[in-house]
mmJSON file of the N, C-alpha and C atoms, coordinates in Angstrom:
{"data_MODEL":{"atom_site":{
"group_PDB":["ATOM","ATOM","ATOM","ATOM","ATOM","ATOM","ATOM","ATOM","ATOM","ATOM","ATOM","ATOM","ATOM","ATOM","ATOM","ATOM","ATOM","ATOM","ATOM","ATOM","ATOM","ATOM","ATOM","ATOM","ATOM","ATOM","ATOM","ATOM","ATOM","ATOM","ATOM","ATOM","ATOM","ATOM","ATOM","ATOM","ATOM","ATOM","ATOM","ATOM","ATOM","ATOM","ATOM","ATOM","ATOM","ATOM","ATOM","ATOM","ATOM","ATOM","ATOM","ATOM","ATOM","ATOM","ATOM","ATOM","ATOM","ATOM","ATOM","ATOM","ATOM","ATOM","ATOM","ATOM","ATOM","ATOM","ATOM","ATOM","ATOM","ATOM","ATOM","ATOM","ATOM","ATOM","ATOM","ATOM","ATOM","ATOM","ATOM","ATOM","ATOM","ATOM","ATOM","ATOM","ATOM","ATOM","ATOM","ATOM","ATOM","ATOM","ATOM","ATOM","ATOM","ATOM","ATOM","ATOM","ATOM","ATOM","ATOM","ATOM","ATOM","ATOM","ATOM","ATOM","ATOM","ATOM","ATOM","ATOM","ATOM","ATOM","ATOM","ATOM","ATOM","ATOM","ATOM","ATOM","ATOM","ATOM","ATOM","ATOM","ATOM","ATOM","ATOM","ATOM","ATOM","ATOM","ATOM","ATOM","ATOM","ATOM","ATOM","ATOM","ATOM","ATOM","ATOM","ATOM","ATOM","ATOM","ATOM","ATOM","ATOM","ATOM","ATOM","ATOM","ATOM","ATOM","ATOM","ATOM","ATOM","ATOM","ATOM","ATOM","ATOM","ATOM","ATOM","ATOM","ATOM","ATOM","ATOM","ATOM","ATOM","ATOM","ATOM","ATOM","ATOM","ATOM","ATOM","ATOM","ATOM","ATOM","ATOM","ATOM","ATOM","ATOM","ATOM","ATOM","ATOM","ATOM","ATOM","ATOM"],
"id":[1,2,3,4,5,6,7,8,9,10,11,12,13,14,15,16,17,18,19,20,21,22,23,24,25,26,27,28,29,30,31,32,33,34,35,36,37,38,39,40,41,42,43,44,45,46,47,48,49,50,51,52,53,54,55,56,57,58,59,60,61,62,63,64,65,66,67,68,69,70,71,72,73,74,75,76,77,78,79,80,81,82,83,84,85,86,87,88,89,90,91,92,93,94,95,96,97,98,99,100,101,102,103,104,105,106,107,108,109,110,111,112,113,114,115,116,117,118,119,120,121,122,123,124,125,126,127,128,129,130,131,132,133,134,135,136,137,138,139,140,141,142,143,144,145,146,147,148,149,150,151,152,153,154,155,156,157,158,159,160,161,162,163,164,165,166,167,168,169,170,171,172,173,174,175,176,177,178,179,180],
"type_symbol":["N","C","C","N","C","C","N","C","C","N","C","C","N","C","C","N","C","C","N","C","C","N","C","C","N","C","C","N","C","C","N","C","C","N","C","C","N","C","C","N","C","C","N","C","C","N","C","C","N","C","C","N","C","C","N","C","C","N","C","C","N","C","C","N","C","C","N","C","C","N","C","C","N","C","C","N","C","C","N","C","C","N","C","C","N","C","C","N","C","C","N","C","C","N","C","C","N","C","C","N","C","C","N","C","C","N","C","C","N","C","C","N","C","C","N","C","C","N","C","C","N","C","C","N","C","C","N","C","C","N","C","C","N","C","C","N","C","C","N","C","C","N","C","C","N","C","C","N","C","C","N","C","C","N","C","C","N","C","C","N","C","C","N","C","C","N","C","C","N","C","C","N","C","C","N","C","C","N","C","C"],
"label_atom_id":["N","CA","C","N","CA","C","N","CA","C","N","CA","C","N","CA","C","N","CA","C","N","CA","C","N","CA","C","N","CA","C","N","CA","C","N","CA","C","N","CA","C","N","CA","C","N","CA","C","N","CA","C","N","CA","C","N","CA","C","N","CA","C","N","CA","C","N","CA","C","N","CA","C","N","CA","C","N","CA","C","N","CA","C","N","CA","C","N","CA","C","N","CA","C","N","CA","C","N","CA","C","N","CA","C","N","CA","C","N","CA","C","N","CA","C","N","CA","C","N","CA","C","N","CA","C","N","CA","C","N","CA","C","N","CA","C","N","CA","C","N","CA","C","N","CA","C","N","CA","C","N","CA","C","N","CA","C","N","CA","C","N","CA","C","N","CA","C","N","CA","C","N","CA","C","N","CA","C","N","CA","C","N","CA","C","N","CA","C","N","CA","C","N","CA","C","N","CA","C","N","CA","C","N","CA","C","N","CA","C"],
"label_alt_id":[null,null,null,null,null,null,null,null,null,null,null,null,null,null,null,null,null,null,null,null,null,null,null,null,null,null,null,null,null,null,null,null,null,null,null,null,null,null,null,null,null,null,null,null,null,null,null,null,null,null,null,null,null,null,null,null,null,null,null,null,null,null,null,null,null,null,null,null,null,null,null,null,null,null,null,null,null,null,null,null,null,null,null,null,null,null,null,null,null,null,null,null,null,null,null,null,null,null,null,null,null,null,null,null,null,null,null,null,null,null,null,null,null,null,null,null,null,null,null,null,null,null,null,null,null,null,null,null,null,null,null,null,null,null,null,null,null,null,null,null,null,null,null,null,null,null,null,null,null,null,null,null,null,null,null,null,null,null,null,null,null,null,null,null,null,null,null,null,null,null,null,null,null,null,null,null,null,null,null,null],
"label_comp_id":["UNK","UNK","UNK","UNK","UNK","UNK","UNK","UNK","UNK","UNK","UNK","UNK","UNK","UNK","UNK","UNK","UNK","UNK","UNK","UNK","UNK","UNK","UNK","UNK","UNK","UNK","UNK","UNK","UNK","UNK","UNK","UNK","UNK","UNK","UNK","UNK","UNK","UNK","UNK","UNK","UNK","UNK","UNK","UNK","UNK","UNK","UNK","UNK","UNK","UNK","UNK","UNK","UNK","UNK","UNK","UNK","UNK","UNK","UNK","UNK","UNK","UNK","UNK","UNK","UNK","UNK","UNK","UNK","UNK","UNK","UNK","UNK","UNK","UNK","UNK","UNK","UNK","UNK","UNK","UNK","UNK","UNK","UNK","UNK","UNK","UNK","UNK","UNK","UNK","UNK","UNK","UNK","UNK","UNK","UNK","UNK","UNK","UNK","UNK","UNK","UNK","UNK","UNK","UNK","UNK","UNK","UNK","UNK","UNK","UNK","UNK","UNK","UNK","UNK","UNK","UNK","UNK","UNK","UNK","UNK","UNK","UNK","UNK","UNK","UNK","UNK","UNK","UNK","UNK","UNK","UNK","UNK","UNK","UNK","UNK","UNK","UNK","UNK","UNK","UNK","UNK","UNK","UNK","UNK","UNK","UNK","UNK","UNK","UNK","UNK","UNK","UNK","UNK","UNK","UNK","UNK","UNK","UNK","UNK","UNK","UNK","UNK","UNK","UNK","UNK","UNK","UNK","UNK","UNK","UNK","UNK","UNK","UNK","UNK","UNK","UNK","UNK","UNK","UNK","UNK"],
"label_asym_id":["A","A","A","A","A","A","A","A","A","A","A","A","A","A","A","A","A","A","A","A","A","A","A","A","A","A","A","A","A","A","A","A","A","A","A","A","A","A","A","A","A","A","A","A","A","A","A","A","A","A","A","A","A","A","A","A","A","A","A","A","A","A","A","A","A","A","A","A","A","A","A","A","A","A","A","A","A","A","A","A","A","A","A","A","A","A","A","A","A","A","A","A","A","A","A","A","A","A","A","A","A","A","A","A","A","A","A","A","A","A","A","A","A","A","A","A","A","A","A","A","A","A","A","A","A","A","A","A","A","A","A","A","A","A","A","A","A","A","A","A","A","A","A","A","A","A","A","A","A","A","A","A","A","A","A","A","A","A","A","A","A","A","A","A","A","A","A","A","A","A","A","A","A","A","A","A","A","A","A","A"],
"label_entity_id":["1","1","1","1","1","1","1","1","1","1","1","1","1","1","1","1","1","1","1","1","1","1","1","1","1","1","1","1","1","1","1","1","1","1","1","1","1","1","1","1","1","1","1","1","1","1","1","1","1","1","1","1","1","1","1","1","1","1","1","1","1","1","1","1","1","1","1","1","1","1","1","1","1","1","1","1","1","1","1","1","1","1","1","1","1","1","1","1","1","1","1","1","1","1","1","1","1","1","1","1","1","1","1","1","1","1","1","1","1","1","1","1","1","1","1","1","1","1","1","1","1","1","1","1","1","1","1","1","1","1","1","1","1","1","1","1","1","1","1","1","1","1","1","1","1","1","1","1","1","1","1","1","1","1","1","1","1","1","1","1","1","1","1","1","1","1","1","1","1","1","1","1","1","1","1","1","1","1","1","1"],
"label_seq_id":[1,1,1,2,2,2,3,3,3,4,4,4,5,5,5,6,6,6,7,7,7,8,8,8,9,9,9,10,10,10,11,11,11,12,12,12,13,13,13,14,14,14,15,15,15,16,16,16,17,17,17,18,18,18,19,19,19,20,20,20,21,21,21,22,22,22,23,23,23,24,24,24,25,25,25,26,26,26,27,27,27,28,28,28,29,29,29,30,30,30,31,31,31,32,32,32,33,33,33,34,34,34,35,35,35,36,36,36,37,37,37,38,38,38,39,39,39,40,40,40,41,41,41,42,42,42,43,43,43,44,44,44,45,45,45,46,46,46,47,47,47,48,48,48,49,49,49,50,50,50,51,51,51,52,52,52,53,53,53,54,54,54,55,55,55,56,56,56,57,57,57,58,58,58,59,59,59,60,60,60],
"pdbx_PDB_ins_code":[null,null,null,null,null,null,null,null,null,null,null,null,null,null,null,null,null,null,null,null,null,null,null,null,null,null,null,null,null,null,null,null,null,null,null,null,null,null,null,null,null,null,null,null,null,null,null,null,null,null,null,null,null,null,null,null,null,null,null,null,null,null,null,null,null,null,null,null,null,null,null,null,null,null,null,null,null,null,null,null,null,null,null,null,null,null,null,null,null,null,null,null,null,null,null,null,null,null,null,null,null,null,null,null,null,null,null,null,null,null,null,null,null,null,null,null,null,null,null,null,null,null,null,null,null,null,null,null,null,null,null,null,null,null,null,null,null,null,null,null,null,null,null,null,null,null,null,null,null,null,null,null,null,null,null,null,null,null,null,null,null,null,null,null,null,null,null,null,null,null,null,null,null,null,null,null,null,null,null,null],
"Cartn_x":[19.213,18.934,18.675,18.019,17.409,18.332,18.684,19.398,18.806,19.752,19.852,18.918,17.364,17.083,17.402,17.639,18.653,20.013,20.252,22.145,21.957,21.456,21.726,20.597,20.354,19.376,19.91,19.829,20.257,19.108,18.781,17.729,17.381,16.508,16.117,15.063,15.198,14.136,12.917,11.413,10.708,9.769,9.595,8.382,7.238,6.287,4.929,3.763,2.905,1.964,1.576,1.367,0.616,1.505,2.697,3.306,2.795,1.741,0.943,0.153,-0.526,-1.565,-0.004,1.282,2.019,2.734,3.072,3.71,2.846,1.273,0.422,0.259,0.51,0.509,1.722,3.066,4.366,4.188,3.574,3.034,2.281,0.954,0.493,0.741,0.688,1.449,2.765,4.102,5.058,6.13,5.043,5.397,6.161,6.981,7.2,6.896,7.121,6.211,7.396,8.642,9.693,9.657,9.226,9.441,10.805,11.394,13.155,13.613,12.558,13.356,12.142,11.756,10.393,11.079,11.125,11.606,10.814,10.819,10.222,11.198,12.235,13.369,13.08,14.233,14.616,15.757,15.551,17.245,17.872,18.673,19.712,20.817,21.179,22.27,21.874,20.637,19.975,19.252,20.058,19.567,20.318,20.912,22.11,21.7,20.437,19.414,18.214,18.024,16.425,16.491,17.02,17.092,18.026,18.447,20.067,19.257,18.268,17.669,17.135,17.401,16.79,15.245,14.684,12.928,12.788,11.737,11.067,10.507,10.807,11.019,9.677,8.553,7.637,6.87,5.781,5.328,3.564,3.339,1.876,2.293],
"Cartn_y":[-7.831,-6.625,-7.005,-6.631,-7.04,-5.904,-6.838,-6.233,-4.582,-3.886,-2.501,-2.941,-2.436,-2.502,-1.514,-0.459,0.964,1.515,1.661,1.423,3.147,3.73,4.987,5.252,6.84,6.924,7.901,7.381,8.765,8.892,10.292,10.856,11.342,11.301,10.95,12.265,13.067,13.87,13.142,13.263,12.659,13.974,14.732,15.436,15.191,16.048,14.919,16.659,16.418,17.527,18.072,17.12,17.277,16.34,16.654,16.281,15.21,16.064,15.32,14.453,14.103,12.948,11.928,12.204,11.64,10.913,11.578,10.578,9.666,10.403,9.041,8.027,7.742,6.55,6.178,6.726,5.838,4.965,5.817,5.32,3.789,4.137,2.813,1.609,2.461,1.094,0.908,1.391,0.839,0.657,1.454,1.383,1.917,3.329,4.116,5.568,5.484,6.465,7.379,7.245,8.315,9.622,11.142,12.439,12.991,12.811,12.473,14.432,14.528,16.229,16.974,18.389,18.502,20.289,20.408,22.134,22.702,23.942,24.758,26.102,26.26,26.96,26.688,27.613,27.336,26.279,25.369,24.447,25.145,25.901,26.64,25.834,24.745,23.909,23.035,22.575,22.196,22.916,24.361,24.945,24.515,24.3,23.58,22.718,22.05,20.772,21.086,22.172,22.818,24.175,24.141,25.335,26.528,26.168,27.304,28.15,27.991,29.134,27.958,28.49,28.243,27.868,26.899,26.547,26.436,26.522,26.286,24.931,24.598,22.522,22.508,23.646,23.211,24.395,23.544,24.553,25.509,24.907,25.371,26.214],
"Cartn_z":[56.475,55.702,54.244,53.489,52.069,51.511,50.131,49.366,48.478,48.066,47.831,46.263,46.271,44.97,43.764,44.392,43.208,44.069,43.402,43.469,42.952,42.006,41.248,40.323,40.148,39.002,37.957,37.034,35.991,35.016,35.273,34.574,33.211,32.435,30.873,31.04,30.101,29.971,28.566,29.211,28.088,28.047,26.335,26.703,26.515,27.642,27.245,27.299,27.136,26.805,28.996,29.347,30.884,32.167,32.562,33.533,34.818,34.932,36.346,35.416,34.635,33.948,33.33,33.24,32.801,33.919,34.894,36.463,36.93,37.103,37.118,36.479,35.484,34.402,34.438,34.595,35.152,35.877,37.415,38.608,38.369,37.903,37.63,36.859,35.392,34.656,34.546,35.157,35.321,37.127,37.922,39.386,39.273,38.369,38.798,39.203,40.841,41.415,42.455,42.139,42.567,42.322,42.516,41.857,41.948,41.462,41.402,40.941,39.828,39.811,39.182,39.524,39.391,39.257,38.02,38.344,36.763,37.027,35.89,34.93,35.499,35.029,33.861,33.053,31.758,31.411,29.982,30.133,29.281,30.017,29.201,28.534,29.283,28.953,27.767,27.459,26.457,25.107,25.316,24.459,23.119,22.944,21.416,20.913,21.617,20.984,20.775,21.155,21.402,20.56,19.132,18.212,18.423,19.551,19.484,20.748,21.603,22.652,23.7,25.001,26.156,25.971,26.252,26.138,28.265,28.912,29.592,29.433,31.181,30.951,31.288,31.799,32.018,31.469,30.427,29.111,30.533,31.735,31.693,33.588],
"occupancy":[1.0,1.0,1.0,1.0,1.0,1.0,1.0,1.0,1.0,1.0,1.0,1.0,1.0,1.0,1.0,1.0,1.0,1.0,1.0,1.0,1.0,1.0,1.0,1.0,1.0,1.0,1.0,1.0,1.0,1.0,1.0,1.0,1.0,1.0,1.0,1.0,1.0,1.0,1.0,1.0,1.0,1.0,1.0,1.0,1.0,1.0,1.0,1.0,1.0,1.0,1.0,1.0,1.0,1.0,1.0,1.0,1.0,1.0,1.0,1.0,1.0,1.0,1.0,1.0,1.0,1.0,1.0,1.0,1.0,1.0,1.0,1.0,1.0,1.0,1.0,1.0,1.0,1.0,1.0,1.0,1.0,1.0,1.0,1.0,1.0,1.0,1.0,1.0,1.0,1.0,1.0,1.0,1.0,1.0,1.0,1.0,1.0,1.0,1.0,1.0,1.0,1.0,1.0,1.0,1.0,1.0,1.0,1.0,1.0,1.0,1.0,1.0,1.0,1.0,1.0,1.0,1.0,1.0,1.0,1.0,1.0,1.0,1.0,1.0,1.0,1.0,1.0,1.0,1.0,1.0,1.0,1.0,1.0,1.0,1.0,1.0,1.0,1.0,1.0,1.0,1.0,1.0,1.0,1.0,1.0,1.0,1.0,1.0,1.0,1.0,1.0,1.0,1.0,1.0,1.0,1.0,1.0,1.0,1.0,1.0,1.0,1.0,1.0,1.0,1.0,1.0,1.0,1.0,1.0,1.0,1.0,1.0,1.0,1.0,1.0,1.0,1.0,1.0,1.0,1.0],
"B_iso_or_equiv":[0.0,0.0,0.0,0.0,0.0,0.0,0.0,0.0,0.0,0.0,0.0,0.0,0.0,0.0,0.0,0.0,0.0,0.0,0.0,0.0,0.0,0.0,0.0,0.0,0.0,0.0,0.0,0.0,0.0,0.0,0.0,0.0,0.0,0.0,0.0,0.0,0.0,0.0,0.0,0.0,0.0,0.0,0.0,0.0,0.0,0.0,0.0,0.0,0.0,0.0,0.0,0.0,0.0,0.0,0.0,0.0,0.0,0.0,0.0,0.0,0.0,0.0,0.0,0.0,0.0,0.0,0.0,0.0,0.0,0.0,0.0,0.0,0.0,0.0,0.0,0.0,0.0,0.0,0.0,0.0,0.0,0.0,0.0,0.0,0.0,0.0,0.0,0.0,0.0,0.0,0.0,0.0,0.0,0.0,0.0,0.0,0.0,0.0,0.0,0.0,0.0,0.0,0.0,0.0,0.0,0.0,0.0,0.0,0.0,0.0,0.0,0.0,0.0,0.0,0.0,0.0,0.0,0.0,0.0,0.0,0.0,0.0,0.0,0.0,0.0,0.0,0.0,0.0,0.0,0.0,0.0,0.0,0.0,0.0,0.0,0.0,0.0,0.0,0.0,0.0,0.0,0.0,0.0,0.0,0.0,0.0,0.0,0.0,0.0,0.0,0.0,0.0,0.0,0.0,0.0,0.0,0.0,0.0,0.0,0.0,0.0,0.0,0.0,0.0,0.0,0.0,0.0,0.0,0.0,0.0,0.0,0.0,0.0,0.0,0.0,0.0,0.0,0.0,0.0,0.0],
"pdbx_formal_charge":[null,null,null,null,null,null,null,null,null,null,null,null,null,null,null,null,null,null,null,null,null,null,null,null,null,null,null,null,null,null,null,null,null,null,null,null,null,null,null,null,null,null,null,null,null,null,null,null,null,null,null,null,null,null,null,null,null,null,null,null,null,null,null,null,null,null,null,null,null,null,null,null,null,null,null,null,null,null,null,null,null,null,null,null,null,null,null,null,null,null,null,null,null,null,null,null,null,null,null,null,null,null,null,null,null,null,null,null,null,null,null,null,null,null,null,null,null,null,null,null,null,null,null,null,null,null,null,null,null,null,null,null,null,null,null,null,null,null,null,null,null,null,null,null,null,null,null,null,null,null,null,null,null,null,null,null,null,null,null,null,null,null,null,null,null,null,null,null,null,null,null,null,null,null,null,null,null,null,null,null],
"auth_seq_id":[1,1,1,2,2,2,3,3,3,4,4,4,5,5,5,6,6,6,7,7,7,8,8,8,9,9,9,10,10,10,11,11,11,12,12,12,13,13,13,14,14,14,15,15,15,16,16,16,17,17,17,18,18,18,19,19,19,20,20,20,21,21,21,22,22,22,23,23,23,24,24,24,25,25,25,26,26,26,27,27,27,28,28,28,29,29,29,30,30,30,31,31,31,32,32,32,33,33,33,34,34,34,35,35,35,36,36,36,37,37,37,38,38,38,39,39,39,40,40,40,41,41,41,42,42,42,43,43,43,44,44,44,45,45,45,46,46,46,47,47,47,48,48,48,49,49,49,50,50,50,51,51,51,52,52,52,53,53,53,54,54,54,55,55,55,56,56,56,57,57,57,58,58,58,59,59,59,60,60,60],
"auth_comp_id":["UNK","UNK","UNK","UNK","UNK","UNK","UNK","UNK","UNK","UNK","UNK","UNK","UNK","UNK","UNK","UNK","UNK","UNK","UNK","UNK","UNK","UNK","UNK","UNK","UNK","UNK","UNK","UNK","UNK","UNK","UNK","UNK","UNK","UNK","UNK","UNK","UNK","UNK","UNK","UNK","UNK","UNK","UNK","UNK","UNK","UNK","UNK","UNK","UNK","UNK","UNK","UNK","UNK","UNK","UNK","UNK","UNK","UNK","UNK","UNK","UNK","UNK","UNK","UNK","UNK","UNK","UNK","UNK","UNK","UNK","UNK","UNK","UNK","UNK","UNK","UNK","UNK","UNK","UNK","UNK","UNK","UNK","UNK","UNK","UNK","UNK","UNK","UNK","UNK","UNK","UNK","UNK","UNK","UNK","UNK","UNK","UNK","UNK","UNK","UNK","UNK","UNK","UNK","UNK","UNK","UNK","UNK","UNK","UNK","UNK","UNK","UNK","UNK","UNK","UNK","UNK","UNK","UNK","UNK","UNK","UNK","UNK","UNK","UNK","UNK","UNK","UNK","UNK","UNK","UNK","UNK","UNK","UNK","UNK","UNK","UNK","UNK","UNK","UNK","UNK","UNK","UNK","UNK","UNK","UNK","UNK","UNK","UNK","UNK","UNK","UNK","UNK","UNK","UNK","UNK","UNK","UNK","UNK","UNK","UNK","UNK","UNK","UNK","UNK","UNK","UNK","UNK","UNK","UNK","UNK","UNK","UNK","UNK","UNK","UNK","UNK","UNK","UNK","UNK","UNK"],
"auth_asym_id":["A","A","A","A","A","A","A","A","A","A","A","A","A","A","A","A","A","A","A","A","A","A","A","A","A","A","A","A","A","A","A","A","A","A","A","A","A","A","A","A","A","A","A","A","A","A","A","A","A","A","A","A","A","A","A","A","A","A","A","A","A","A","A","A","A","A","A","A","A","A","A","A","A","A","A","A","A","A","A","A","A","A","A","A","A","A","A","A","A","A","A","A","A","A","A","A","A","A","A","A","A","A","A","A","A","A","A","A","A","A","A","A","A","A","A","A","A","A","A","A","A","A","A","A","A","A","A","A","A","A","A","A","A","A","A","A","A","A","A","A","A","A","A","A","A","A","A","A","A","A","A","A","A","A","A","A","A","A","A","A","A","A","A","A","A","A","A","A","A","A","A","A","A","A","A","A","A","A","A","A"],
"auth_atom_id":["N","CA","C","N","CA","C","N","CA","C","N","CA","C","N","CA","C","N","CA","C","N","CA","C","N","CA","C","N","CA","C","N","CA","C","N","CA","C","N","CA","C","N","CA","C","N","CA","C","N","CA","C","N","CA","C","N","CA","C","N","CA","C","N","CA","C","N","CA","C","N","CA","C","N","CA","C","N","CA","C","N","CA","C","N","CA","C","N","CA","C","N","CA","C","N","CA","C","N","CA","C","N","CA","C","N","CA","C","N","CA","C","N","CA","C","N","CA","C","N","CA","C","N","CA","C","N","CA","C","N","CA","C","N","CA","C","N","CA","C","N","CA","C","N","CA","C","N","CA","C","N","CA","C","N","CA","C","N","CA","C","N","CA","C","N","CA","C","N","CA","C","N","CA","C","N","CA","C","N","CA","C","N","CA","C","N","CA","C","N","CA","C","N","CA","C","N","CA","C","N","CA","C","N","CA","C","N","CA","C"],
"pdbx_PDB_model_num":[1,1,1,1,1,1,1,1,1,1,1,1,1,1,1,1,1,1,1,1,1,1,1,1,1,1,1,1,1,1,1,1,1,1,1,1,1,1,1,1,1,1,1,1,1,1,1,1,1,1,1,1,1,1,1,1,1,1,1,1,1,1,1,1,1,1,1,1,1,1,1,1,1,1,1,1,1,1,1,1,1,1,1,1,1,1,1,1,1,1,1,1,1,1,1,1,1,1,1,1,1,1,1,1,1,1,1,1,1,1,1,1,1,1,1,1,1,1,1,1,1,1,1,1,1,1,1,1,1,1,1,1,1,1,1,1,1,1,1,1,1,1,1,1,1,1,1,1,1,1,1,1,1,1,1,1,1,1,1,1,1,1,1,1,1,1,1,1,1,1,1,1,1,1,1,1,1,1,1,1]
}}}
């Protein structure tokens, strides 16, 4: 059996203008091509970093 290459992932929010033109270029130039969490809600829990109000994680 070949060894376990991820053990765990803990997730980093990066913002970028276009989501899908942004996973593709993970994809290619760094081989990462996992869709690990893909939601459009509001981050309420991140609102205390984001001007004191809830923003929408996905602007389109």
């Amino acid at each position: 059996m070949k060894e376990k290459l991820i053990y765990g992932i803990q997730q980093i929010g990066i913002g970028v203008k276009n989501a899908d033109i942004a996973f593709k270029w993970y994809a290619t130039k760094l081989g990462a091509d996992a869709l690990i969490f893909d939601d459009s809600n509001e981050a309420t829990y991140m609102a205390k970093y984001m001007g004191g109000k809830p923003r929408k994680k996905e602007l389109y």
